[in-house]
C-alpha positions, 0 to 999 in steps of 0.5 A: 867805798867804805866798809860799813857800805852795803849792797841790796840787790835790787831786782830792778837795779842789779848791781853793777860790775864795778859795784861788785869789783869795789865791793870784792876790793874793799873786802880785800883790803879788809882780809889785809888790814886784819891779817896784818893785825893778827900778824902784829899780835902774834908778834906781840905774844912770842915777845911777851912769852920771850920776856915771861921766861926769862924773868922766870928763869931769873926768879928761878935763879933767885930762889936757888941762889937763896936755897942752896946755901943753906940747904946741907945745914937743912939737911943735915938737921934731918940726919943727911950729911952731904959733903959736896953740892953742886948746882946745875948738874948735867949728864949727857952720857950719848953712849947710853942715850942718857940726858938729865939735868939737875938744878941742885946735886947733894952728895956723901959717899952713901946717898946722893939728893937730887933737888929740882927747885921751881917757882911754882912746882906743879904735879907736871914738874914732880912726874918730871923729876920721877922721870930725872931721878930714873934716868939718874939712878940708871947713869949711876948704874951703868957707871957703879954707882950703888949709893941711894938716890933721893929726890926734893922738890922746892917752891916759892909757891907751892900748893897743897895738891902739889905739896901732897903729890910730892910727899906722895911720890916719896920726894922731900918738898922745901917750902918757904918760912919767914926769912928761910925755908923748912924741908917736909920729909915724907912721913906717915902715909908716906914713905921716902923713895930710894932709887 
């Protein structure tokens, strides 16, 4: 029995137990094969969600590679000389409950640039980072940090909506231009945020 086999109950011929078993069986193998099926696709999607991330974790990587050694010139073009960068700058004070990371740490005895770099930053990534340079400015509360804290966001692609977001939130935004890349400063109706 296959099946694209059907049964009509005939009043003079109902179907017999064994019609009824095969019919049951073979919707049983049925139920199997595509479950099995949704098993493997399943399988397949974790595996390509696997190798999604990690190429963007390494075009991540790229693009701070390409951003950060130029970034203290950028800066200081702007009037912000930072002394020391650091890139991938953890805190996990347990004590006060504490956890952040940064993707680029600026910092000069006055001012501290915290620098969130993704390959397409969205309005989701900026709440993220407000939410990183709070928890920053109250680590170095709690530990007699007085310097201002400022926030930047950096994208390979980054949309007007989210360019304005950024700006809007009183971050710096860095987008690429030719062969390097230029630092947007809040201006006009918008104002640079200081933690």
């Amino acid at each position: 029995m296959t099946s694209a086999q059907t049964f009509a109950i005939d009043p003079g011929d109902p179907p017999s137990f064994e019609k009824v078993w095969a019919a049951i069986q073979a919707t049983n193998e049925q139920i199997a094969a595509t479950d099995k099926q949704i098993k493997e696709t399943a399988r397949q999607m974790k595996e390509t969600d696997r190798k999604l991330g990690e190429l963007t974790n390494r075009f991540g990587d790229m693009v701070e590679h390409m951003v950060v050694p130029n970034l203290l010139a950028k800066f200081k073009a702007l009037g912000f000389t930072f002394e020391v960068a650091t890139r991938d700058y953890k805190i996990a004070d347990e004590k006060n409950g504490i956890f952040a990371e940064a993707d680029v740490f600026l910092q000069n005895g006055d001012k501290v640039m915290i620098v969130e770099i993704k390959a397409t930053p969205s309005t989701k990534d900026v709440d993220e980072h407000t939410e990183r340079m709070e928890k920053l400015r109250k680590y170095a509360d709690l530990h007699g940090d007085s310097r201002k804290y400022l926030g930047a966001v950096a994208g390979v692609v980054t949309s007007d909506s989210v360019k304005n977001y950024a700006l809007k939130r009183g971050f710096f935004v860095i987008v690429p231009s030719g062969d390097t890349f230029n630092i947007i400063k809040p201006e006009g109706k918008y104002h640079v945020r200081e933690w």
